[in-house]
N, C-alpha and C positions, 0 to 999 in steps of 0.2 A: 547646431541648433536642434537635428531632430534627435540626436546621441540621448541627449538626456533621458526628454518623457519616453526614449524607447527603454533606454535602461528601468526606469521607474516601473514602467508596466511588464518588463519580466522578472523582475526581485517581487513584484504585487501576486505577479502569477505565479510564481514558485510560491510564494509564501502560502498563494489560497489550494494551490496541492497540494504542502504540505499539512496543513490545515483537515482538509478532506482525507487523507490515508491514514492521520491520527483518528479520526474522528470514527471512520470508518472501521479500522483496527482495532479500539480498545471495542466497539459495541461487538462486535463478531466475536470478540474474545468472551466479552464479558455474557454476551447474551446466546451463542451457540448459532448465530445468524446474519446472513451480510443481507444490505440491503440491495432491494431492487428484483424483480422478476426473474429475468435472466441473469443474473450473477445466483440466486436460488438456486436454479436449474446447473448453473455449468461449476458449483465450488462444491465439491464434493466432504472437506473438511472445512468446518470454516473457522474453525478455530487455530487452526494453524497456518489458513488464507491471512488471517486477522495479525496472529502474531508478523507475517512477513509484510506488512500491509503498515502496521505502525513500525517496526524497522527500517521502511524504506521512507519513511518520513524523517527518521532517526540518522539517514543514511546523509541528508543533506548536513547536518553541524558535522558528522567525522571524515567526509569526504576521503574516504577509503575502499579501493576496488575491492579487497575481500569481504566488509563488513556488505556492500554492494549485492557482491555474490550471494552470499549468503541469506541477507533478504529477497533475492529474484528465486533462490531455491525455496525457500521458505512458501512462499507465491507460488510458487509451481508444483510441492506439494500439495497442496491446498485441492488445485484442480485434479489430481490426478484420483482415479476411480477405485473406490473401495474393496475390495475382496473379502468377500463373506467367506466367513470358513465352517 
């Protein structure tokens, strides 16, 4: 009895993250800027935050650990700290 509406509410919730890291990924790409205060401050790149950010939304239809990978590096370049030269 409770199988069901549990399943219904995490295919809902999956769907409204996948939703949200598109959403959030194409603006950072498109705009040079993620949202939010703190995400300002701590994404150093954000346009390559963006690119790994809609990839990992991407990642849920190919459910593939490398394509996975790839987008968590992608993300993790993003934060990592700039060197002026």
């Amino acid at each position: 009895m409770l199988f069901g509406p549990l399943l219904l509410g995490a295919v809902l919730a999956a769907l409204a993250l996948q939703v949200f890291l598109a959403t959030v990924g194409i603006r950072a790409i498109a705009l040079g800027r993620v949202p939010g205060k703190r995400l300002r401050r701590a994404v150093e790149r954000p346009r390559v935050w963006g690119a790994g950010a809609l990839s990992l939304a991407l990642t849920m239809y190919t459910h593939s650990p490398s394509h996975l990978a790839l987008s968590l590096g992608l993300v993790a370049i993003g934060y990592m700290v700039h060197e002026d030269r």
